[in-house]
N, C-alpha and C positions, 0 to 999 in steps of 0.2 A: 504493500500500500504506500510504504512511502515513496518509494521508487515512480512511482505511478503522479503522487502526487508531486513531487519534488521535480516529474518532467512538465507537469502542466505551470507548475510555478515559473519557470524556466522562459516558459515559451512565453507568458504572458509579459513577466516582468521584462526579459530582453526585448520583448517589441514596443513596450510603452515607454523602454528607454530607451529605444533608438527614434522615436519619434519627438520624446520629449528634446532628447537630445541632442535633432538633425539641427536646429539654430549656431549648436557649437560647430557639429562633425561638417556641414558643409563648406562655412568658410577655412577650418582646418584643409579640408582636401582643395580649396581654390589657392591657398596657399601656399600649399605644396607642389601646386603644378607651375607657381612661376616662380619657387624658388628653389634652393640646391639643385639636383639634380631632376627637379621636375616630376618625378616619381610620388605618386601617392600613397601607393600600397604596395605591402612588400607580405610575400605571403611563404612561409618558412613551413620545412616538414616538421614535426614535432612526433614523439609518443604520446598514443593517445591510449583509451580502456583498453584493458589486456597487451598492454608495451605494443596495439599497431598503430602505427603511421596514418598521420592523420595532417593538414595544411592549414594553419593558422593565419589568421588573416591580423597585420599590424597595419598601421600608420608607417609610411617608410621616413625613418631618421639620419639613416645610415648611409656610407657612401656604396654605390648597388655592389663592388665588389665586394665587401665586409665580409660573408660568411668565408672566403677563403685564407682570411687571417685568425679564423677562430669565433668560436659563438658566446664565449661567455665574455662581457662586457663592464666595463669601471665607469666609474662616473666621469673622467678625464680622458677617456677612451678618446684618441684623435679621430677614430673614425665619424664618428657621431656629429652631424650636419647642427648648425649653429639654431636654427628652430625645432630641430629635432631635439636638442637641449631641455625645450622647454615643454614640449609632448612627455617625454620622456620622467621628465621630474613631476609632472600633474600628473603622470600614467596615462595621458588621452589619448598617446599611443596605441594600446593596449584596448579603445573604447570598439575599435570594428571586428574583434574577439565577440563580439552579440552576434553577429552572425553564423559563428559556429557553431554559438548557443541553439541555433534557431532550427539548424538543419543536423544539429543532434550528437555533431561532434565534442563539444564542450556542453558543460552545466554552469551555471550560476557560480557554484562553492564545489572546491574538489582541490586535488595536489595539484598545482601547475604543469600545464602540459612540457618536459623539456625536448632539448634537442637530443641527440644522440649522446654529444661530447659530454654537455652539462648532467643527463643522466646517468654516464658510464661513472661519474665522483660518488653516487652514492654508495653507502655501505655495500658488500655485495651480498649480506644477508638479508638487507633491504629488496633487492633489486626486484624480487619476483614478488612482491604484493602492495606495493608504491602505484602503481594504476590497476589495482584490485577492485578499487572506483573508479568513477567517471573525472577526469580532470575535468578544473573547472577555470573562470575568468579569475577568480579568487578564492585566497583558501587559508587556514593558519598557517601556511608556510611565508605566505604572501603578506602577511600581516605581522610577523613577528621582523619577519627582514624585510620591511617595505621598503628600507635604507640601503639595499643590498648593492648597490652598485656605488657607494658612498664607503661601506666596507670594504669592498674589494677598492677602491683606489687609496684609504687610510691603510690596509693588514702593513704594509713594509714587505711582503712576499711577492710573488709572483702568482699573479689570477690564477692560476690554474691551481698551484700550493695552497692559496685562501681558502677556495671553494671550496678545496678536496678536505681540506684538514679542520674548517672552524666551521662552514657554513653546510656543508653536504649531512656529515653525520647529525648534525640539530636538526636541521629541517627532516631527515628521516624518518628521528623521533614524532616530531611533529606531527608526520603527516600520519603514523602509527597511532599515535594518541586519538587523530580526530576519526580513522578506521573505526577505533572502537567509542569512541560519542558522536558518531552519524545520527545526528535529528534533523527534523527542520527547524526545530529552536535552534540548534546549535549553526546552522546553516542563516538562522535570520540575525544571529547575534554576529557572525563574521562579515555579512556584507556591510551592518554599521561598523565593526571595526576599521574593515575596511576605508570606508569614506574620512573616519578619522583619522587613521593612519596619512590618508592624503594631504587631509589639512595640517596634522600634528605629527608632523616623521619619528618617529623616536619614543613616541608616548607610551605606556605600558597600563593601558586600559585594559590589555586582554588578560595581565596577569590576575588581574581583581573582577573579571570575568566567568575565566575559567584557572582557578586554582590548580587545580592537579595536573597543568603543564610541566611535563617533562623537562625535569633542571639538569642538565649536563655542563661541564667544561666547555667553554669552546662558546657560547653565545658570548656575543659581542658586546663590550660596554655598552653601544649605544643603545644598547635594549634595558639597561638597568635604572631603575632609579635613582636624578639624580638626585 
C-alpha cells in the first residue's frame, strides 16, 4: 500500500511543481541557451532501482566535455560554467529531475541516483541493497550532505580520497537507516528538510528530527553543531 500510495504522491506532487515552478525553470532554460555553452540540459546515465541504468535529466552547468575528467564534482570544480554556479548552489539544477519522477524513473524521496564512479566508493557491503528502493530527487543522504560539494573542495584530499573515505561510508549508513524507516511521514518530513537545507546549508534540523541517525566517524564538521 505504500508503495502504491507513495507512486500517486509522486506523480501529483512532481506535476504541480513543475507547473508551479515553470515561472523559474523557463527563464532558467532561456538562459542557458544564450549563455556558456548554450546547452540547456545535460542528461547523464545514473543507477537506478535494482543498480539498472537509468538517464537523469539536469540543468547543464558544466563545460559539455566534463564527464571525461570525472563525475564527482567540488565546489571550485573549474569545470563548472559561471551561472551554473549559481543552479548549482540553489540545487535548481537538479529541479528537471521531476520529470523522471513523472515517467517512473525517480521518486520524490529515495538514495540519490549515482553514476557508476560515484557509486563504485561505496562500502562494498553496501553495494547490493543501496537501490533496494527507488532513488529519489531527495533523500537523507541529500540532506545531511546538502554541502557536499563544499566538503569535497575544504577535505585537503583528493575528491576521489574525500568521497571514498568521509562521505561514501556515512551516506551508506544513511541510506541503510532510512531502508529501514520507509514511511510517508518519514518521506514528508525529508522533503521539508530538504527545502531547509536549501535555505540553511549546514543546519542540523534533521538531527532533532530523527534521532536515531547513524553517528559514525567521518561526518563532517559542517554537519555539527555549532
Amino acid at each position: 500500500m505504500y508503495l502504491l500510495v507513495k507512486r500517486i504522491m509522486d506523480i501529483c506532487l512532481a506535476g504541480i511543481a513543475l507547473l508551479a515552478l515553470s515561472p523559474l525553470l523557463i527563464p532558467v532554460a532561456v538562459i542557458l541557451r544564450f549563455t556558456g555553452e548554450e546547452e540547456i540540459f545535460f542528461k547523464q546515465k545514473r543507477l537506478g532501482y535494482k543498480n539498472k541504468d537509468i538517464y537523469v535529466w539536469k540543468f547543464a552547468t558544466m563545460l559539455k566535455n566534463s564527464p571525461f575528467s570525472g563525475t564527482i564534482t567540488a565546489k571550485n570544480d573549474p569545470r563548472i560554467l559561471p551561472f551554473g554556479r549559481f543552479l548549482r548552489s540553489t540545487k535548481i539544477n537538479e529541479l528537471p529531475q521531476l520529470i523522471n519522477i513523472l515517467t517512473g524513473d525517480l521518486s520524490l524521496v529515495g538514495p540519490r541516483p549515482l553514476t557508476t564512479e560515484a557509486f563504485s566508493l561505496y562500502p562494498e557491503e553496501l553495494k547490493p541493497f543501496i537501490y533496494q528502493t527507488k532513488p529519489g530527487l531527495t533523500g537523507i543522504g541529500s540532506v545531511v550532505f546538502c554541502n557536499e560539494e563544499e566538503i569535497l573542495a575544504n577535505s585537503g584530499k583528493d575528491v576521489r580520497q574525500c568521497y571514498k573515505e568521509d562521505i561514501m561510508p556515512v551516506k551508506g549508513a544513511l541510506e541503510m537507516w532510512y531502508q529501514g524507516n520507509i514511511s510517508l511521514f518519514t518521506d514528508l518530513k525529508l522533503v521539508v528538510l530538504t527545502a531547509v537545507a536549501i535555505i540553511k546549508p549546514g543546519n542540523t534540523l534533521h538531527t532533532k528530527w530523527f534521532k536515531d541517525l547513524p553517528v559514525e566517524r567521518g561526518v563532517p564538521a559542517a554537519q555539527s553543531e555549532p
